[in-house]
N, C-alpha and C positions, 0 to 999 in steps of 0.2 A: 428530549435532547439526543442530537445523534453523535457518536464519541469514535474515532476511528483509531487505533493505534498503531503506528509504525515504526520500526527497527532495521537499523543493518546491521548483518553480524558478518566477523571474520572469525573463522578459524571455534567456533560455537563461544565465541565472545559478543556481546552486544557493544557498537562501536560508536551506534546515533539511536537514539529514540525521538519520535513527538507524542502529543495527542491533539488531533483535530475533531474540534467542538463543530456544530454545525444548529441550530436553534431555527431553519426556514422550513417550509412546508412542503420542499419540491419534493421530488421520490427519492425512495431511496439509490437506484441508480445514478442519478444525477450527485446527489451527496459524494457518494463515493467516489466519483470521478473528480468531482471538485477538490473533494479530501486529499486521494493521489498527488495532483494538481500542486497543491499548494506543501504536501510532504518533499516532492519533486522539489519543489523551490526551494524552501528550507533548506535540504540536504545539496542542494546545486547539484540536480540530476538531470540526465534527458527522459523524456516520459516511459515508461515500459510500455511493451507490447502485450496485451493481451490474446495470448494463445488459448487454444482451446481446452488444454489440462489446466489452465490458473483458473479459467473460469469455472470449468468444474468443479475444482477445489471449492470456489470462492462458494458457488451455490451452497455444496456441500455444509460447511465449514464456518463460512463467514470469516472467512480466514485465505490468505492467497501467499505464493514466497515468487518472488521475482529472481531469476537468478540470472546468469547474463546471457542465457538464450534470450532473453526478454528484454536486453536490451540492445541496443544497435553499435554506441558507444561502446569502450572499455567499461569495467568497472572497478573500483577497489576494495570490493568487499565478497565475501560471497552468494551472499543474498540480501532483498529486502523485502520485510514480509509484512505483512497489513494484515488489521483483524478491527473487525466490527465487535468493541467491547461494552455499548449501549447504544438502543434506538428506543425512538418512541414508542 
């Protein structure tokens, strides 16, 4: 099972949490976009941009914080950060 975790935090407050389940066989790239995808909705977001330091982070880490370089829209929080908290 793959388990994605995401939070927005204001001010080092957490403001929104999910966790996206994902149980199919595509890769893990695809999950995570999907997972995004559907935290984006949830929260009534516009997608983030994926830059070149979130990515590295994310390699790194398994772990990414979106802040609103990352998005195009305002935002009301000051970050939203994702973390791969199980995978198969």
């Amino acid at each position: 099972m793959f388990r994605l975790w995401a939070r927005t935090f204001k001010d080092n407050h957490i403001l929104q949490d999910t966790c996206i389940e994902d149980g199919s066989s595509d890769t893990r790239t695809h999950k995570v976009f999907r997972a995004l995808e559907e935290v984006c909705y949830q929260f009534d977001l516009g997608k983030p941009i994926w830059l070149d330091k979130t990515v590295a982070e994310f390699k790194r880490h398994s772990k990414a914080r979106f802040t609103q370089d990352n998005f195009i829209e305002g935002i009301e929080f000051d970050y939203l950060e994702i973390q791969i908290i199980e995978e198969d």
